[in-house]
Every structure is written in structure tokens, then in C-alpha cells.
N, C-alpha and C positions, 0 to 999 in steps of 0.2 A: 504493500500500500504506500510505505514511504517513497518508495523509487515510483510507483505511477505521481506521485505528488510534487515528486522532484522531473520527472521530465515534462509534468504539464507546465511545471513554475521554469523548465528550461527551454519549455516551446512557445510559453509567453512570452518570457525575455528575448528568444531568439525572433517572435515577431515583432515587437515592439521595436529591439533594433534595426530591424530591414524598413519599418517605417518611418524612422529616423532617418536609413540614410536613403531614402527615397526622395525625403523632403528635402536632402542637403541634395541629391540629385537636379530635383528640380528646380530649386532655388540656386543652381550654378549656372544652371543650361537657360535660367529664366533673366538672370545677369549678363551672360554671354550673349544676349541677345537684346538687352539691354544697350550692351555695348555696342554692337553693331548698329543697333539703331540709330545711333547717338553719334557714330563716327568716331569713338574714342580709339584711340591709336593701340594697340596689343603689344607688349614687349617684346614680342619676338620679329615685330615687323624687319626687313631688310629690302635695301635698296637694290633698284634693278639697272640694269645699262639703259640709258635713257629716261630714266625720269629725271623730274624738273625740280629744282629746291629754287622755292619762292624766300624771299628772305627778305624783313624792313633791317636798315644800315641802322647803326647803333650811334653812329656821327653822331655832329651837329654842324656839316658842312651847308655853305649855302646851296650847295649843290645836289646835296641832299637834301634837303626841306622844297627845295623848286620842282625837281620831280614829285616828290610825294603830293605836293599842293595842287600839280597837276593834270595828276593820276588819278586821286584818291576823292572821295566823296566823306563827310562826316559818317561816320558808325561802320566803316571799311577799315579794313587791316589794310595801311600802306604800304603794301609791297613795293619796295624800290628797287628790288634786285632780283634776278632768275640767273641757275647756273644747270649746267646738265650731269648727272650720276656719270662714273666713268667707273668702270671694276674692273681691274688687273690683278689677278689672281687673288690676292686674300686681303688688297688694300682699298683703297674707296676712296676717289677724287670726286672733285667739282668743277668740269672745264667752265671759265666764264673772261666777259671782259668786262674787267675794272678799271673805271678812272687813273690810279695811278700806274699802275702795272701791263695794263693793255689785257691780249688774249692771253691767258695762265689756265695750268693745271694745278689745284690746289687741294691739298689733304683736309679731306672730309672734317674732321675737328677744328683746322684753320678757318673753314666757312664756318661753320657753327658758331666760333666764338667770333667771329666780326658780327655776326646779327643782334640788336633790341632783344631782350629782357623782357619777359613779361612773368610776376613773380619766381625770378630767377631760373625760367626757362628761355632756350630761344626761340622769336620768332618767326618759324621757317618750316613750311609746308612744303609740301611733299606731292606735285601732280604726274599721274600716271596716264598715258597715250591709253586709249581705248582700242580693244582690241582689232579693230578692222588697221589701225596703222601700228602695231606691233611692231611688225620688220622696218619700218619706217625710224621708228625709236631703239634699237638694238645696231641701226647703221648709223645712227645720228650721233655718238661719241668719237667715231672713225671722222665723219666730215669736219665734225668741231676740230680736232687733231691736227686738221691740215690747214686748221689759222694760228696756230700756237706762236706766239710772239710780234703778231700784227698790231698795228697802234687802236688804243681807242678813239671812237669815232664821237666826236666831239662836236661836227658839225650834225649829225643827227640825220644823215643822209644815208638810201642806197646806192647811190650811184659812183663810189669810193670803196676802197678794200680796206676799211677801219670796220670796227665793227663796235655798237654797245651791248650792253649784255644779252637783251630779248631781239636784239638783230642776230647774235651768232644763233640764238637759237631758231628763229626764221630761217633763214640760211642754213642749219644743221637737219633740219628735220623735213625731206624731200619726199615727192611723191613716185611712183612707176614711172613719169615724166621726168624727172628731173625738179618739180616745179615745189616753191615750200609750199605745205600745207595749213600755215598757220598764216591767212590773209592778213596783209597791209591793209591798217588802218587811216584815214586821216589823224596827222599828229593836231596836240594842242599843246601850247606854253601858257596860255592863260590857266587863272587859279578858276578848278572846278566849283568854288564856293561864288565868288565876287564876276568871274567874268571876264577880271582885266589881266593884261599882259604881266606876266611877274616881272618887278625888275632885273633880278637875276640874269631871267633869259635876253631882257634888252641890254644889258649890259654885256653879258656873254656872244651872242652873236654880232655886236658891235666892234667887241675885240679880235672876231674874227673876219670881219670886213664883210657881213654877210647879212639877207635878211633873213628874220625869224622864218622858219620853213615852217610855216602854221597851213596847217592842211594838207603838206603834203604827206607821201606813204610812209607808215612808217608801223613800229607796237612798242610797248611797254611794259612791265613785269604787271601792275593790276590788272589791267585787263586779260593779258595771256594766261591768268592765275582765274581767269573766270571762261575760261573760252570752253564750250561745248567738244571743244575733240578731247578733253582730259576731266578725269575726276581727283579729285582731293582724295588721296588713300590713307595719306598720314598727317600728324602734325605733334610737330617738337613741344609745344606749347599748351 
């Protein structure tokens, strides 16, 4: 009798605990999903050859505040800066073109800590090529490659072999044509709030004996960090 008393009290316990961990089942699988919903970034995420790290500059260059002002729209993350994923064998670059340095390959943590802070993470998101241009983004670290130490393009034009950063990646990211897939935009130097011309930029194209290329083709890290051929997979931040 004791032993029928003892396996009913051990087949209680034993279902009691399978309903325990049913609930810690469900309640992981129901977080998981959570998370997905929510876009929260998963620690094991890893970068692929050809995505895009969107990044706001941590500066307080004029140069920097003139694009963000306009690029950017109030209650937007100002991304000033786009570079492209590069993987060679176990290490992790960022081909891009910067201001002082021009077209560079740079070690994945070097990007990282150039980017804004937002409670002491960086601000730098992670956009991925959508499957139908796959091979498009897997050959787009190779053509980046073949600008490496070309000047930055300062006059904010196509029609010159400088490049700024969401230019190399235009130019990187080609179709079965040859042709980029990421359409030229009309440019703006005015601030996306007020309308008027920043000084900045009339000062800067002044020094360069040129007029403001307002209108003509051109893209920029905000907008190409919103454009329909990519989604948002990760984010540092």
C-alpha cells in the first residue's frame, strides 16, 4: 500500500513537473516570438558579405550636422553614414568612403566605435539586400574593392571617380546589366525642417568654385537606410 502511495505521490510530482516545464516551454517560444515581432536583434546574429551598416557620426563636424539636417526629418534616426560588410575568412570589415581618408577598408570594431551612442550603445543598423538581389550583394564587396584609395567626392557628383559613402555603395551594388540598383535621387542641401539652403553647403561649394548641385542625381545614407530593396535585420542599438 505504501509503495502504491509512493508512486501515485511520484506520478503526481512527475506530472506536475512536465506542467511546469510546458509552461516555461511556452512562455520561451511565446518571447521568441515576441522578439521577432519587435525586430529585436538575437545575439547570435552575424554579418553577411554585402550588407549595409547605416551609422549616425559621433562628431560635431559642420559637416556632419549639414548632412544630417538634410537628410533627416525630426523623430528619424540621422543616419549620416553607410559602409558595406566585407568577410575574409574569420575577420569583418567595412568598405566605405570617409571624409578624411577617402575609399578605406576598415575593421568592423573601428566602424563601430566612430558611430553616436545611444545609452552607451552604437548607433548602426544593419540593412540586408532582399532576396531576389542576393548575388547582387555577395559581388558588391569585390566592386567596392576596386575603389580602395580613391579620393572623397566632395563635390557630391556622378560624373567624377570620387566617391561619398552611399555613392560607393550605388556604384557597388549592380544589376545583370551592369546598371546600380539603388536609383539616383534628386539631391537637397536645404534643411529638411526650414527649407532654406544651409550655410554650410553655400559656403562649401563656394570654396569649391561651384554651384550647389540641388536637384541633381545623386543618394544619401537616410534615405538608402529606408529604400524598399532592403530590410532592417539588425540593430546595434
Amino acid at each position: 500500500m505504501c509503495l502504491g502511495i509512493l508512486s501515485a505521490v511520484n506520478c503526481f510530482n512527475l506530472k506536475l513537473a512536465e506542467r511546469k516545464m510546458d509552461k516555461k516551454i511556452v512562455f520561451f517560444l511565446s518571447f521568441c516570438t515576441l522578439l521577432a515581432s519587435c525586430n529585436i536583434p538575437v545575439d547570435n546574429f552575424k554579418l553577411r558579405d554585402g550588407d549595409l551598416l547605416f551609422s549616425v557620426g559621433k562628431g560635431e563636424s559642420e559637416l556632419l550636422k549639414a548632412i544630417q539636417n538634410a537628410t533627416s526629418k525630426d523623430g528619424e534616426i540621422p543616419f549620416s553614414h553607410v559602409g558595406i560588410a566585407c568577410i575574409e575568412n574569420d575577420s569583418v570589415f567595412v568598405l566605405e568612403a570617409a571624409p578624411k581618408q577617402g575609399v578605406v577598408k576598415t575593421p568592423l570594431a573601428d566602424f563601430i566605435d566612430e558611430s553616436a551612442k545611444i545609452d552607451s550603445k552604437p548607433t548602426v543598423a544593419v540593412g540586408r539586400m532582399k532576396k531576389v538581389h542576393e548575388k547582387s550583394a555577395k559581388e558588391a564587396p569585390q566592386r567596392a574593392l576596386m575603389h580602395l584609395g580613391k579620393k572623397y567626392d566632395f563635390a557630391y557628383s556622378e560624373s567624377n571617380d570620387d566617391f561619398y559613402c552611399s555613392e560607393l555603395v550605388r556604384f557597388s551594388f549592380l544589376d545583370s546589366n551592369g546598371k546600380p540598383i539603388f536609383p539616383a535621387q534628386p539631391m537637397s542641401f536645404k534643411n529638411k525642417e526650414t527649407r532654406l539652403e544651409e550655410p554650410f553647403w553655400v559656403d562649401h561649394f563656394k570654396k569649391l568654385n561651384q554651384e550647389i548641385p540641388e536637384g541633381e542625381p545623386g543618394t544619401n545614407p537616410a534615405d538608402m537606410a529606408k529604400s524598399d530593396l532592403i530590410e532592417i535585420v539588425y540593430k546595434y542599438y
